[in-house]
N, C-alpha and C positions, 0 to 999 in steps of 0.2 A: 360809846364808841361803836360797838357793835348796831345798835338802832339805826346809827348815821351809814354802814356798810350795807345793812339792810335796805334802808331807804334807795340808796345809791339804784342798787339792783332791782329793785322791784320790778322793775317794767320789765325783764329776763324773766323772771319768775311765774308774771302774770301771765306772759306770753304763754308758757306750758300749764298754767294751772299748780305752781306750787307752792306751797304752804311753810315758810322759813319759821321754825319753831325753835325756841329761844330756852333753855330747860338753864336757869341759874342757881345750883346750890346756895350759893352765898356771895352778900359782896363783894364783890371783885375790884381791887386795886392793885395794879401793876405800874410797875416804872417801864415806860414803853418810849418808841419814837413814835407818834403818832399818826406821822407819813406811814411809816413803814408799816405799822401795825394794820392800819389802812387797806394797803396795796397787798399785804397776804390775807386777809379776813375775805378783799376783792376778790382776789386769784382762787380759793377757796369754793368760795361759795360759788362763782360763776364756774368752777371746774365739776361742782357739785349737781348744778341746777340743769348744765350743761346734759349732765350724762343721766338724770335721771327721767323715769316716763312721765308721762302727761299725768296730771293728776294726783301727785304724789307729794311727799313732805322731804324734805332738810331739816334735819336733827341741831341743831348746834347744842353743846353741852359745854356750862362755865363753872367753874372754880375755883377757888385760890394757887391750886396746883396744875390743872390743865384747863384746855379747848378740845373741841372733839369736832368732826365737820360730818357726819354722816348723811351717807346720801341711801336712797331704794333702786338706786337700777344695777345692774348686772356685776357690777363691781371689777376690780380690778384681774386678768389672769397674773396667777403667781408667776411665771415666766418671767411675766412683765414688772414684777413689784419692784426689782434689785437697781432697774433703770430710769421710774419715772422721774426722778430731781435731777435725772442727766440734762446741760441744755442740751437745747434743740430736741430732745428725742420725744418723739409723737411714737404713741401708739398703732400696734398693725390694725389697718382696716380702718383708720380715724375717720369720719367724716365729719367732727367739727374743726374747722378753719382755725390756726392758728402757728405760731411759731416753735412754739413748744419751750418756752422760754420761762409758763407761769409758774408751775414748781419749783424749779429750778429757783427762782427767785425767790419763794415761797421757804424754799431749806435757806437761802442765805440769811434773809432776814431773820428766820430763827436763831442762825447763828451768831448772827452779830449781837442777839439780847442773852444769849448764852440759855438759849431754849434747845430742846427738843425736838424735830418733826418728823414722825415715820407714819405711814401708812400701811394699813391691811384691811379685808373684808371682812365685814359681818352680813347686814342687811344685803348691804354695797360698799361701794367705797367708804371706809372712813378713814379719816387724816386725823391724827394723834397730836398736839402740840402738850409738853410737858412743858412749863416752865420753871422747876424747881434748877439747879444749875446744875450741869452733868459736868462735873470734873473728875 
């Protein structure tokens, strides 16, 4: 599933020169929607590719228990962390195009499988997906 979200994008990727690296512990089966799994792994990674430099990698990290989406550019300011899954809310100074809608979608859809999804910096951006059930 992941390969085919890869695929998708590539042409986003090649455009800056980046390198989608795939790090899988162990086989991975989930009971998933497959749209939707889809359309946040999309939202993701194009949030990912988006914001990192020329030349650089996308980390993705899989396991029975989590996803990881990490990216190298500048990462997120913590001001900003408490807001990004709000819709509509773009970040200040954004200069890539968009509605500010993908997050946002990105936390429903983990909700609806009773996942997970927060965000914080390391390198840069990384997006945390847990899937164990948070009750």
């Amino acid at each position: 599933m992941i390969t085919e979200v890869i695929n998708f994008i590539s042409r986003l990727a090649k455009k800056k020169n980046i390198k989608i690296v795939v790090l899988e512990q162990e086989p991975t089966k989930l009971l998933l929607d497959k749209a939707m799994f889809f359309t946040l792994m999309k939202n993701l990674l194009e949030n990912a590719i988006n914001h990192s430099p020329f030349n650089s990698e996308v980390t993705i990290f899989l396991n029975n228990q989590y996803l990881t989406v990490e990216d190298h550019g500048s990462g997120i300011e913590s001001c900003n962390l408490p807001f990004i899954f709000d819709k509509f809310w773009r970040g200040p100074n954004r200069q890539i195009s968009g509605a500010g809608l993908g997050l946002s979608i990105c936390q429903k859809i983990a909700s609806a499988h009773n996942w997970r999804l927060h965000a914080s910096n390391r390198e840069g951006a990384c997006f945390h997906i847990d899937f164990r059930a948070s009750n």
